[in-house]
N, CA, C and O atoms as a GROMACS GRO file, in nm:
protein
  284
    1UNK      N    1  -3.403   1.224  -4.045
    1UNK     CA    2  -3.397   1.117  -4.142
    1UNK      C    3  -3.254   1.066  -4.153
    1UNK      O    4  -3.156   1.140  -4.136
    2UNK      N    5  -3.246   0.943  -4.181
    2UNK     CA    6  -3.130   0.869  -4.214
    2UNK      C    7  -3.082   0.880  -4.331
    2UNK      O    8  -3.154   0.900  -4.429
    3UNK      N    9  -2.915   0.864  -4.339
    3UNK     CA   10  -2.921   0.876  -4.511
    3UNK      C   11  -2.786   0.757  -4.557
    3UNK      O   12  -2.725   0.692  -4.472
    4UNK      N   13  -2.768   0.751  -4.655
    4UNK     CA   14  -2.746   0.590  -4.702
    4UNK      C   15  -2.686   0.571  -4.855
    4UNK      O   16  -2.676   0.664  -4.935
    5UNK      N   17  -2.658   0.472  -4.874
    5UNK     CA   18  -2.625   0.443  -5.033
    5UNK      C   19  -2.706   0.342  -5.060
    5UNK      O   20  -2.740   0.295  -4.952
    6UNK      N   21  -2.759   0.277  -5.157
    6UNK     CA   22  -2.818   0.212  -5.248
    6UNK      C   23  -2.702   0.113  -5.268
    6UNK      O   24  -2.600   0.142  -5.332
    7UNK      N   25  -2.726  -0.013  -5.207
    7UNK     CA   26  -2.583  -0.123  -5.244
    7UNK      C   27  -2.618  -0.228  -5.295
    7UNK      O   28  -2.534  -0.290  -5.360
    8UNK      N   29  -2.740  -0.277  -5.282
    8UNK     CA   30  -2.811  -0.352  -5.400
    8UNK      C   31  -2.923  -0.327  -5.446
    8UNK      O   32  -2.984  -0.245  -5.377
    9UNK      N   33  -3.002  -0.379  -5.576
    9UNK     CA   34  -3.143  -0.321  -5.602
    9UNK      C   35  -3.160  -0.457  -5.696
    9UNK      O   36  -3.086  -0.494  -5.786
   10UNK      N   37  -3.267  -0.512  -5.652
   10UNK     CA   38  -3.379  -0.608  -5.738
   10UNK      C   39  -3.465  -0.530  -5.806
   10UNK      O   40  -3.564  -0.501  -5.739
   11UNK      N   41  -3.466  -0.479  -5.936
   11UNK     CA   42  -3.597  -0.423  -5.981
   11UNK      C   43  -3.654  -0.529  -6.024
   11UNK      O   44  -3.765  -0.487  -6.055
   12UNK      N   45  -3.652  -0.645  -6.048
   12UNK     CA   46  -3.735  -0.715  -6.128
   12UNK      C   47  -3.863  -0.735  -5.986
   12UNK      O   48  -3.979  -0.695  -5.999
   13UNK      N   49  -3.816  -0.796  -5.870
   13UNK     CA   50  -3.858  -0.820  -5.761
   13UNK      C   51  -3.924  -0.718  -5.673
   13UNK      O   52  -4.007  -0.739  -5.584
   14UNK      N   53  -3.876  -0.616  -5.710
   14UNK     CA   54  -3.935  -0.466  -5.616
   14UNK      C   55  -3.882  -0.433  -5.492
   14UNK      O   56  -3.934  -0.365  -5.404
   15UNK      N   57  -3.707  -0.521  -5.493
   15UNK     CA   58  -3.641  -0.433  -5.308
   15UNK      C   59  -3.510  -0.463  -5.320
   15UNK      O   60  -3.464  -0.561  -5.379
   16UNK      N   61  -3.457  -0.387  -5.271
   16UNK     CA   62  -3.295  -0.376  -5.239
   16UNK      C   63  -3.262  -0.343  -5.128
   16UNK      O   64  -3.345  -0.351  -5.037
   17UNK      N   65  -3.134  -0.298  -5.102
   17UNK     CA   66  -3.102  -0.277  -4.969
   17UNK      C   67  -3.012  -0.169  -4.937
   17UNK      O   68  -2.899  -0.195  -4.980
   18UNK      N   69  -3.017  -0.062  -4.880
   18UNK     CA   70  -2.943   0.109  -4.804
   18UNK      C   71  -2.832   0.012  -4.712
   18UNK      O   72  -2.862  -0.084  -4.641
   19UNK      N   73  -2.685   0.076  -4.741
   19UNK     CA   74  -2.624   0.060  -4.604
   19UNK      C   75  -2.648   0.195  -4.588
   19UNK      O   76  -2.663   0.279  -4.676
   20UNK      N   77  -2.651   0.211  -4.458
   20UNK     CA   78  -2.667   0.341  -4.384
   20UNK      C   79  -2.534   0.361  -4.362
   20UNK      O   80  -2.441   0.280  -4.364
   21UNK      N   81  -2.535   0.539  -4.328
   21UNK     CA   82  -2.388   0.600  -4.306
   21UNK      C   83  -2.343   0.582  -4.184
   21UNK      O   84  -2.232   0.631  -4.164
   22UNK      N   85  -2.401   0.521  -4.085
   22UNK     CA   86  -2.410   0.558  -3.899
   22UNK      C   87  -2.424   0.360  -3.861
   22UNK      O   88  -2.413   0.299  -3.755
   23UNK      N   89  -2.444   0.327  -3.960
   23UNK     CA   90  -2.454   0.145  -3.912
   23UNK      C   91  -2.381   0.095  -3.998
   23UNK      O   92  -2.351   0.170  -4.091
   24UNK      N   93  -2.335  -0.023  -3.998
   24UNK     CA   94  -2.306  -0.198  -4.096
   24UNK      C   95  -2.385  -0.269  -4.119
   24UNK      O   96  -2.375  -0.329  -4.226
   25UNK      N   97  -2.489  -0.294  -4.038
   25UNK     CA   98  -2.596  -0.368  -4.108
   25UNK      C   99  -2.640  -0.282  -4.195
   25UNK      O  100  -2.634  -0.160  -4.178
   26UNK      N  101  -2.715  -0.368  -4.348
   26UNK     CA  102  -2.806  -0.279  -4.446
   26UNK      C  103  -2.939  -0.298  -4.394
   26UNK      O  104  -2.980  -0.397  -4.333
   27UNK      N  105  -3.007  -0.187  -4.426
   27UNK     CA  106  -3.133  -0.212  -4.404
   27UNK      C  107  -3.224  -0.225  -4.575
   27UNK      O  108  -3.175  -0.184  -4.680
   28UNK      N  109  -3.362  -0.292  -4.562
   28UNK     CA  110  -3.411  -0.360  -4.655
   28UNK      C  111  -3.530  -0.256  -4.685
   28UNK      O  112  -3.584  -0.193  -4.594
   29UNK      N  113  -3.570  -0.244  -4.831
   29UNK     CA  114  -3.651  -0.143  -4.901
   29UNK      C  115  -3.747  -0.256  -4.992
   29UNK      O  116  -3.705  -0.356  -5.051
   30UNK      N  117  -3.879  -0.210  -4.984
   30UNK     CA  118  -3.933  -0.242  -5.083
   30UNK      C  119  -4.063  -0.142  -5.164
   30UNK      O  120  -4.143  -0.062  -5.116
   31UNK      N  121  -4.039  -0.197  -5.333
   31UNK     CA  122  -4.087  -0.073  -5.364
   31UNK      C  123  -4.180   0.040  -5.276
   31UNK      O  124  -4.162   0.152  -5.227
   32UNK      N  125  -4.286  -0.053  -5.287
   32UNK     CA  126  -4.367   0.026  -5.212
   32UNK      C  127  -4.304   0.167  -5.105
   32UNK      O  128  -4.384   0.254  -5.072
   33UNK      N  129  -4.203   0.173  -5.074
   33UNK     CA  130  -4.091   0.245  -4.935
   33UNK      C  131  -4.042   0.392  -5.017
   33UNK      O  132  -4.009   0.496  -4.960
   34UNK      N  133  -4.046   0.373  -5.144
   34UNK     CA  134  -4.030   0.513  -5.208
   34UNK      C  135  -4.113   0.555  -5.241
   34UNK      O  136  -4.230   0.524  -5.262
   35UNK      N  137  -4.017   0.682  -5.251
   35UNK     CA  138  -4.102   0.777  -5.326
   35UNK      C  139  -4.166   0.801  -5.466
   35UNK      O  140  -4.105   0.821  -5.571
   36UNK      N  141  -4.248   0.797  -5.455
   36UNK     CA  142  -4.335   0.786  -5.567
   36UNK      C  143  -4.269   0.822  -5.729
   36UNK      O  144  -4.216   0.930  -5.759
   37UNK      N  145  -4.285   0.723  -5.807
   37UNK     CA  146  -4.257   0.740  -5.947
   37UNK      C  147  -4.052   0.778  -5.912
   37UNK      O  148  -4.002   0.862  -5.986
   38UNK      N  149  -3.999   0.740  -5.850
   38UNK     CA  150  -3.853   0.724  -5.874
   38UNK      C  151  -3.786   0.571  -5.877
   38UNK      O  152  -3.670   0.566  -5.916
   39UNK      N  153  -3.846   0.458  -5.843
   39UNK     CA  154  -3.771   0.356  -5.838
   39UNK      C  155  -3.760   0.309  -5.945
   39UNK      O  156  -3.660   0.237  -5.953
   40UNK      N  157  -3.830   0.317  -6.054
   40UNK     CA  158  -3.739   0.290  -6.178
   40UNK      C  159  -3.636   0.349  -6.220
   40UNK      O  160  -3.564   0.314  -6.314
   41UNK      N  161  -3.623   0.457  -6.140
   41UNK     CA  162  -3.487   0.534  -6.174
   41UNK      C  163  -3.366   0.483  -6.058
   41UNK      O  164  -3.251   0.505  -6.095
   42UNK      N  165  -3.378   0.425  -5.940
   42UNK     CA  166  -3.320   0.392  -5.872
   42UNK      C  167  -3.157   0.361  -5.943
   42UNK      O  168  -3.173   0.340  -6.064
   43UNK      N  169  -3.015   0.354  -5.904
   43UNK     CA  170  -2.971   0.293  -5.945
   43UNK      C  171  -2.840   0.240  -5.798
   43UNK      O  172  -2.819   0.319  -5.706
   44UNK      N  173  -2.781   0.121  -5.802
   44UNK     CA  174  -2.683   0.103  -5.713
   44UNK      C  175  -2.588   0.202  -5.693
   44UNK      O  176  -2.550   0.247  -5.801
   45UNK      N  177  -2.524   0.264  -5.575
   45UNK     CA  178  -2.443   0.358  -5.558
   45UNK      C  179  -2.512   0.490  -5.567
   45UNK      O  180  -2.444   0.584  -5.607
   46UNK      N  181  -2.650   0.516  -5.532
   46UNK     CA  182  -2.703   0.620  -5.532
   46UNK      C  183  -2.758   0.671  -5.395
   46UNK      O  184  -2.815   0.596  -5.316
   47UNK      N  185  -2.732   0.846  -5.367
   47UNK     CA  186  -2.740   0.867  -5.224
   47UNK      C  187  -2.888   0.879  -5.194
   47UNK      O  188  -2.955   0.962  -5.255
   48UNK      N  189  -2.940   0.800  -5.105
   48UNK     CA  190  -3.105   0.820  -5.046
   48UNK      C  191  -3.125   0.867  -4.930
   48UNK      O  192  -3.024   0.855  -4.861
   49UNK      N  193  -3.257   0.943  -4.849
   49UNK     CA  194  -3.227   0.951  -4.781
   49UNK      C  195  -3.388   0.854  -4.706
   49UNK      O  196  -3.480   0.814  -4.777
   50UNK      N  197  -3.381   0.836  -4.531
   50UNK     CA  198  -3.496   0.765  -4.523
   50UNK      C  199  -3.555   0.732  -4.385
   50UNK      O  200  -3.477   0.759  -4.294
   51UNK      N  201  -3.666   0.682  -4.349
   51UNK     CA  202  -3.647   0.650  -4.192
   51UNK      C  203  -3.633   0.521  -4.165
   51UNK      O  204  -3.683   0.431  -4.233
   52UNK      N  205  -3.572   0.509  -4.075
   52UNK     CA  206  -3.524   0.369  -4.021
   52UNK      C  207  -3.644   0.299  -3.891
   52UNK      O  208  -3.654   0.330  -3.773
   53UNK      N  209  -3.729   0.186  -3.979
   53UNK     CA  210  -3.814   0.134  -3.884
   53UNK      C  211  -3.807  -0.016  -3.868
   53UNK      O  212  -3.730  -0.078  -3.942
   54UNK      N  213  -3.901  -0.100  -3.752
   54UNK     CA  214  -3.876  -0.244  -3.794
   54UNK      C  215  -3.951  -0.304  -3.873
   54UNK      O  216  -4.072  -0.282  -3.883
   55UNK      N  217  -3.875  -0.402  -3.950
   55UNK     CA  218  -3.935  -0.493  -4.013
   55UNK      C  219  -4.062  -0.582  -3.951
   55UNK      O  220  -4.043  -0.668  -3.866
   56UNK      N  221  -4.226  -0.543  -4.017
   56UNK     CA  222  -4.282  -0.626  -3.940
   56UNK      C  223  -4.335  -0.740  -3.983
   56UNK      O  224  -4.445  -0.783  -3.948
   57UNK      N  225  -4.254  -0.796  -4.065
   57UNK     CA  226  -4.251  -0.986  -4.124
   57UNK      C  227  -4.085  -0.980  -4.058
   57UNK      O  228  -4.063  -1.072  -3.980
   58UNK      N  229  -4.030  -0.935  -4.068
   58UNK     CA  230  -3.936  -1.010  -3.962
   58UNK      C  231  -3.836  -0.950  -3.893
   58UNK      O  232  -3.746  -0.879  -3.939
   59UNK      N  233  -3.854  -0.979  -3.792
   59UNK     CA  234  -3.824  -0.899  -3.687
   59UNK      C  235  -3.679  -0.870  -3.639
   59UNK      O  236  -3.644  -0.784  -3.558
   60UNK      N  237  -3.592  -0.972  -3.716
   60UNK     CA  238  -3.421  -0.972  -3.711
   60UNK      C  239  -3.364  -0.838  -3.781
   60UNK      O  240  -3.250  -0.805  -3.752
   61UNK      N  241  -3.433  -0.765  -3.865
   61UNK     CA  242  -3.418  -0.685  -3.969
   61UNK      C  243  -3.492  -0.549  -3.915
   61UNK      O  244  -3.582  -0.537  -3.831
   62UNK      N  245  -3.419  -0.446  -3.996
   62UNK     CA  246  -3.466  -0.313  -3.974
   62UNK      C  247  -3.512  -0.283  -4.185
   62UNK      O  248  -3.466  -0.321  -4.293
   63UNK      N  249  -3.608  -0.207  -4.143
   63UNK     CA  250  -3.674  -0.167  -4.291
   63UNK      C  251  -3.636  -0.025  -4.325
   63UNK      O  252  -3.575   0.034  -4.236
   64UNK      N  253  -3.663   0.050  -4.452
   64UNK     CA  254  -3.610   0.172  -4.502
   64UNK      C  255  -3.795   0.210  -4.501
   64UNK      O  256  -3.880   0.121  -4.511
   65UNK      N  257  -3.819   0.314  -4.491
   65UNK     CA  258  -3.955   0.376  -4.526
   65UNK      C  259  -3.946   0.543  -4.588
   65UNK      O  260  -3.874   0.624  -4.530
   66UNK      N  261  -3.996   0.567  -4.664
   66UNK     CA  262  -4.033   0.720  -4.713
   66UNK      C  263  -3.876   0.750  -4.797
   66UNK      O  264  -3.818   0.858  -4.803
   67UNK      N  265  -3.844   0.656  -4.840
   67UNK     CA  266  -3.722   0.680  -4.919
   67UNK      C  267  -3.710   0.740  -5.046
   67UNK      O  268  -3.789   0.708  -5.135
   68UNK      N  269  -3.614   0.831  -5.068
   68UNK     CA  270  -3.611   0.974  -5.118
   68UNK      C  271  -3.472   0.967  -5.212
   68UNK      O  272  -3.395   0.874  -5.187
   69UNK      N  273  -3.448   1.032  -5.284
   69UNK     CA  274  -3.303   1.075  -5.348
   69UNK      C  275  -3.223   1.212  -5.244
   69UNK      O  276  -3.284   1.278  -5.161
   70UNK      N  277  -3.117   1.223  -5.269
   70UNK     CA  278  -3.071   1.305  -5.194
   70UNK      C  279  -3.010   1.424  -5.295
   70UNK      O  280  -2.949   1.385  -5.395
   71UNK      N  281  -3.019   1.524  -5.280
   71UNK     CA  282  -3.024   1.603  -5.374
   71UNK      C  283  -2.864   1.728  -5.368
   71UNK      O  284  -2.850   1.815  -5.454
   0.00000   0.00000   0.00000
């Protein structure tokens, strides 16, 4: 698994975005991508960890999936 910081978060909208520790591009989260019953707790600057797959609405972009807190 990949692991990352939390550098923006839309809660109203349901997605934000991980820079990863190993890239510069961020990759893009939406609720649905966590783990269950934590994204209201989400907050910016928080360590996650996650897998890195593609986006399949669009394909320029890489997505976050099974995203976790890091403990």
């Amino acid at each position: 698994m990949a692991q990352g910081t939390i550098t923006a978060l839309h809660s109203a909208r349901g997605y934000g975005f991980i820079t990863v520790d190993s890239e510069t591009a961020p990759v893009y989260f939406q609720q649905e991508d966590i783990e269950q019953g934590i994204f209201t707790t989400l907050r910016k600057g928080q360590r996650v960890e996650f897998i890195i797959t593609p986006d399949p609405l669009k394909t320029d972009r890489m997505r976050a999936e099974d995203v976790r807190l890091v403990e």
